[in-house]
C-alpha distance (Angstrom), angle and dihedral (degrees) to the residues before:
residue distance angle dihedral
X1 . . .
X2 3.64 . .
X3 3.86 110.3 .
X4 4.35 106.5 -139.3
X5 3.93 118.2 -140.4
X6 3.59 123.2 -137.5
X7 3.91 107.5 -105.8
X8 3.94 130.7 168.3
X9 3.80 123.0 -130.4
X10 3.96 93.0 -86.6
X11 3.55 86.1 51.8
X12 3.39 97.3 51.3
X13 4.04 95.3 50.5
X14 3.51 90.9 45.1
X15 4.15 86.4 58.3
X16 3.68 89.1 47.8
X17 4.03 89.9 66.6
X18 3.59 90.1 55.7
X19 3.87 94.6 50.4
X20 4.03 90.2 123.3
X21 3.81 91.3 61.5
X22 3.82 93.3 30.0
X23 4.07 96.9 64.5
X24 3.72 94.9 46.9
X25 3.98 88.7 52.1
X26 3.76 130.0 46.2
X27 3.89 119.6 -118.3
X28 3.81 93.3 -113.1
X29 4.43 87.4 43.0
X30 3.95 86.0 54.1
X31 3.97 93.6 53.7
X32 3.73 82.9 57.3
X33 3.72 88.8 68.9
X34 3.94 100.2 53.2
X35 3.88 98.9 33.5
X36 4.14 95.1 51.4
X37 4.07 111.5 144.0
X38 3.79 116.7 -112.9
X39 3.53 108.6 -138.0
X40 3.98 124.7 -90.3
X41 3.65 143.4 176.1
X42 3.48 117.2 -80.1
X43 4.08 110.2 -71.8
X44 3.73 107.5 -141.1
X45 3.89 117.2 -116.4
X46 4.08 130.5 -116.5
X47 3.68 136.4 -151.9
X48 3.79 106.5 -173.6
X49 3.89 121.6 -163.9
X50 3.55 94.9 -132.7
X51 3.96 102.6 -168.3
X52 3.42 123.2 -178.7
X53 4.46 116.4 -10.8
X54 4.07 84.6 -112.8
X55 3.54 81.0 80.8
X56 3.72 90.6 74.1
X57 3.87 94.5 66.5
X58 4.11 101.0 19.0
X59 3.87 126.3 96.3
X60 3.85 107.5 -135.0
X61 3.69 138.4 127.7
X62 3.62 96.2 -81.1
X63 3.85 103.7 52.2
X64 4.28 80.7 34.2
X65 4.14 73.1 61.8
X66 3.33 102.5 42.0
X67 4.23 94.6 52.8
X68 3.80 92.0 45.5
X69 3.98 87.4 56.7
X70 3.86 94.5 45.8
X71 4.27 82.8 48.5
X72 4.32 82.0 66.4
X73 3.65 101.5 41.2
X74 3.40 116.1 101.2
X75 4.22 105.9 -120.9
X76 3.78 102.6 -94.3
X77 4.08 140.7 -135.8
X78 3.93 88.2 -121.5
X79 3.44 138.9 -39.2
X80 4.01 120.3 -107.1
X81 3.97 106.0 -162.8
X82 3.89 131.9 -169.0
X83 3.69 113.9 -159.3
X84 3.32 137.5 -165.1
X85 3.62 93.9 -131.0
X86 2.99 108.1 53.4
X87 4.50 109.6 79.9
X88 3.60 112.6 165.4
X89 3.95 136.4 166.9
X90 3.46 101.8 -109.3
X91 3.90 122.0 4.3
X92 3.55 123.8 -86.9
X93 4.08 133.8 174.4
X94 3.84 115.3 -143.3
X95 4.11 106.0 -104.1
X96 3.71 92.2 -179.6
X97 4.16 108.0 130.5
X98 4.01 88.6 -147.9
X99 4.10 103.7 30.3
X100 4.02 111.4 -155.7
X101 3.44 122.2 -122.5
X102 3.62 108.1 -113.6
X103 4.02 125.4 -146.1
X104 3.26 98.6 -165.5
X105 3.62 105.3 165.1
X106 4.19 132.1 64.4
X107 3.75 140.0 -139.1
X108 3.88 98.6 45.0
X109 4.04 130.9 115.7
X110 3.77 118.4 -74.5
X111 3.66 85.1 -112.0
X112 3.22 91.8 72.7
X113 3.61 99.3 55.2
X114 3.96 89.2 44.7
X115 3.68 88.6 71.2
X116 3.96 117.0 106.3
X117 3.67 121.4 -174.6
X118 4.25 98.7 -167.4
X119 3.79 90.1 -167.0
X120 4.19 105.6 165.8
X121 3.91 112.5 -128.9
X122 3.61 121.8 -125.6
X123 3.75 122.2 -119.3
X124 4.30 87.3 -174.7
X125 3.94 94.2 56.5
X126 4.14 88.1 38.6
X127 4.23 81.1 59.3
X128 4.10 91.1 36.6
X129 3.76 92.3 55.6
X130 3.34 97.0 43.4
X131 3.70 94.2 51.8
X132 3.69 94.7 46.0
X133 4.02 100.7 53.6
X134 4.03 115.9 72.7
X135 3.47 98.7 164.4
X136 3.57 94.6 67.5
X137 3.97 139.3 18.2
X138 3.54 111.9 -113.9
X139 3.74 104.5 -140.7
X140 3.90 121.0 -153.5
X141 3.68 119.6 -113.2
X142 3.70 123.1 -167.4
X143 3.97 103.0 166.0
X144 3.98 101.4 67.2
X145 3.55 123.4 59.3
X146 3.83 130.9 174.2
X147 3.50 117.1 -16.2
X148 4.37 124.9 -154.3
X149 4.21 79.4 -99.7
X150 3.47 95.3 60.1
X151 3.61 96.3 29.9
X152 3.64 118.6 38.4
X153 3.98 86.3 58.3
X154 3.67 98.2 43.4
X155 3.82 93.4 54.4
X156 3.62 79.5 64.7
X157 3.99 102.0 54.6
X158 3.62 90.2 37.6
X159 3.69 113.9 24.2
X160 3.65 93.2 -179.8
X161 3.67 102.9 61.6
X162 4.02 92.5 -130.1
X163 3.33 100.4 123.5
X164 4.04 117.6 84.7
X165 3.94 116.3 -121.9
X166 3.32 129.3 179.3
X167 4.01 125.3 -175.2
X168 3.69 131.2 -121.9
X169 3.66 120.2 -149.9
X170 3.63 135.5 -122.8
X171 4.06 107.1 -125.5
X172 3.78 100.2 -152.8
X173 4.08 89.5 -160.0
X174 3.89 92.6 66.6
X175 3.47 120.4 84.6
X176 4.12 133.8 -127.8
X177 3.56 93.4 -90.0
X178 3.62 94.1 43.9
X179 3.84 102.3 55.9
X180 4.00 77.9 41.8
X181 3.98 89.9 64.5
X182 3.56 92.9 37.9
X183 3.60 95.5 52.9
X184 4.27 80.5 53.7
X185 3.98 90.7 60.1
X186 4.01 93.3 54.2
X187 3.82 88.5 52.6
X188 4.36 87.9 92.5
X189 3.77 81.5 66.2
X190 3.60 89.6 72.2
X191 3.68 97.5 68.3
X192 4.03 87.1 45.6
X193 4.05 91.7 74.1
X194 3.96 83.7 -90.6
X195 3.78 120.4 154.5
X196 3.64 115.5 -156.1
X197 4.08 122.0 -155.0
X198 3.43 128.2 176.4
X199 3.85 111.7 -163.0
X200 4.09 119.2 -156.7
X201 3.49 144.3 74.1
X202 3.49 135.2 -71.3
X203 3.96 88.9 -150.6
X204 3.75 117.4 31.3
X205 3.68 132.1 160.6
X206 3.49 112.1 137.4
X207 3.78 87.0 -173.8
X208 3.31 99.3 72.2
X209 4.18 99.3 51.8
X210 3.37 119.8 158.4
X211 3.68 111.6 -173.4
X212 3.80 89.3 -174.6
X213 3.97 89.7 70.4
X214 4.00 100.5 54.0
X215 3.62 89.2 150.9
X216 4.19 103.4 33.1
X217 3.56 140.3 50.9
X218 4.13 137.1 -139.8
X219 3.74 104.4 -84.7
X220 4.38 80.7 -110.2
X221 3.61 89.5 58.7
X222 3.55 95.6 52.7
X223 3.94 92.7 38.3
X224 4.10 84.4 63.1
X225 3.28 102.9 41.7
X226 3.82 90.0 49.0
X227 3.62 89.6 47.7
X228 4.36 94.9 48.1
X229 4.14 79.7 51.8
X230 3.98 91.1 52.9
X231 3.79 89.1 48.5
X232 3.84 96.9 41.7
X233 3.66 91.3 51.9
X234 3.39 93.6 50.8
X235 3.77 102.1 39.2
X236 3.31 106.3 -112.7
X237 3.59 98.4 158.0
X238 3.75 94.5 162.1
X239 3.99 100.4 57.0
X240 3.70 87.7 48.6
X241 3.76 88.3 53.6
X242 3.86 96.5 46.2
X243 4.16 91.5 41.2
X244 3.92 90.7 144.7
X245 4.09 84.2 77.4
X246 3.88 95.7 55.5
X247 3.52 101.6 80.1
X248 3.71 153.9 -112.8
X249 4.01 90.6 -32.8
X250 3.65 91.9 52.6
X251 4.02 90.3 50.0
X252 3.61 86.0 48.9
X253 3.80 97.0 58.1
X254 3.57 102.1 29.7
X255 3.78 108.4 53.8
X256 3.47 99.0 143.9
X257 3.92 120.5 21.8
X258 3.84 99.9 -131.7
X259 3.38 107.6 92.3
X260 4.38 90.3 34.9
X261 3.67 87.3 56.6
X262 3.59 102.0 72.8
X263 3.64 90.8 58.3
X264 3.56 89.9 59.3
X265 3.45 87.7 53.5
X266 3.59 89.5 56.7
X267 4.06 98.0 53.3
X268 3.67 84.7 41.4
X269 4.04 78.0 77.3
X270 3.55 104.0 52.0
X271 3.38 130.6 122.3
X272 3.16 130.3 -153.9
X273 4.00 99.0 -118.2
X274 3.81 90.0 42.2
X275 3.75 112.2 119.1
X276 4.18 113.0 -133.9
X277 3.85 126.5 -135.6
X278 3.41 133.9 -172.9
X279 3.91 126.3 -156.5
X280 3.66 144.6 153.3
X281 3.64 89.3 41.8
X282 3.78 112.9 171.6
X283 3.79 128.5 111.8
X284 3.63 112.3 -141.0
X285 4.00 143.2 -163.8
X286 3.92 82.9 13.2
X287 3.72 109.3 -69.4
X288 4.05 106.9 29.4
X289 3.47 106.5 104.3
X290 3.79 111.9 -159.8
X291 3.74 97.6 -162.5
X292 3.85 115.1 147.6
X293 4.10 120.1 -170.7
X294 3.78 121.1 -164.9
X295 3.76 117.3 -162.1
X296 3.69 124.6 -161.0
């Protein structure tokens, strides 16, 4: 399926004197050749807590966190993000020109689902990515869109929506280790104006709510989260990856790997000379930990 771009008149007759070069390329394969990435220094690399979508549209100490941080960053290429909610069967990048915001989630204010974020996709990182990963075929997906992961924590960084993102998907066939080593291929995106956000929670069981604690966690929620700091700061990649051997806490917090894995992605990126800091780092209604890490 070859995905059309929008084009005026003028635009149109100025494709028609390239129509040599235009049949022997698709439309989307010839915007790879004008929208290329100059190189850059390394952009650092994000994993965001993301909490609960009211985030998106609330003032707190975590989106307060979140704004201050996209303040340092340097204003990227693109954006490449891995959320938590978005599991597929294969992987696949979002190679929609105009990505939909996606409300994914029920039960909240209509204000909430009033919020757009019109970020433009990227046809030049959908290329990039694919190029970069061997150890799995990136797939093209032009159905999904931006979901409250990606969104409601990009708004944030870039309130204005003029920076293109496109999401990465969580393969639920591959292994810890697996997304680990993919998340090592993407790291030559970094020096291509690239910034890479992983978009979870170090601590999630949404089983174990307690809405009487909206400011504390169980003491085994707090026992994993400070252990996953320990680790990160000392770059211990490989506990991280094998977390099912660390003990009841870990079991506790990570019940179901989706909204971990991003965070793997995320030390999947580091460098060796990149300094580590930690920030928005509360854990909230009992086991949400709102731990953010940015590398680089």
């Amino acid at each position: 399926m070859v995905y059309l771009y929008r084009m005026d008149r003028r635009d149109a007759l100025r494709l028609l004197t390239v129509a040599p070069i235009a049949t022997a390329m698709t439309l989307r394969e010839l915007g790879r050749t004008v929208e290329d990435f100059a190189p850059t220094s390394p952009m650092p690399v994000l994993f965001l807590g993301h909490g609960s979508p009211m985030n998106a549209i609330e003032n707190n100490p975590f989106t307060e966190g979140w704004r201050a941080t996209g303040k340092d960053l340097p204003k990227p290429n693109a954006i490449l993000c891995i959320s938590a909610h978005w599991e597929t069967r294969g992987t696949f990048v979002t190679a929609m020109e105009k990505p939909r915001t996606i409300h994914d989630f029920g039960g909240f204010p209509q204000s909430l689902f009033d919020v757009q974020y019109p970020a433009p996709g990227s046809p030049a990182l959908v290329n990039s990515t694919q190029e970069a990963v061997t150890k799995a075929h990136i797939q093209e997906d032009h159905s999904w869109g931006l979901d409250h992961g990606a969104w409601s924590v990009i708004i944030h960084l870039f309130p204005k929506a003029d920076v293109p993102v496109v999401q990465l998907s969580l393969d639920r066939s591959l292994t810890p280790q697996q997304h680990y080593d993919l998340a090592r291929e993407l790291a030559v995106l970094r020096t291509k104006g690239v910034l890479i956000i992983g978009s979870g929670n170090m601590v999630h069981n949404l089983g174990k709510l307690d809405w009487q604690r909206p400011d504390g966690g169980y003491d085994w929620a707090i026992e994993a989260n400070e252990r996953m700091k320990e680790l990160i700061t000392k770059g211990d990649h490989a506990r991280m990856v094998d977390h099912t051997r660390l003990g009841k806490a870990f079991e506790l917090s990570i019940p179901t790997p989706e909204h971990y894995l991003p965070l793997l992605y995320t030390l999947g990126l580091q460098q060796k000379a990149d300094p580590i800091h930690l920030f928005n780092d509360r854990t909230v209604m009992g086991s949400i930990a709102m731990t953010s890490v940015k590398i680089g």
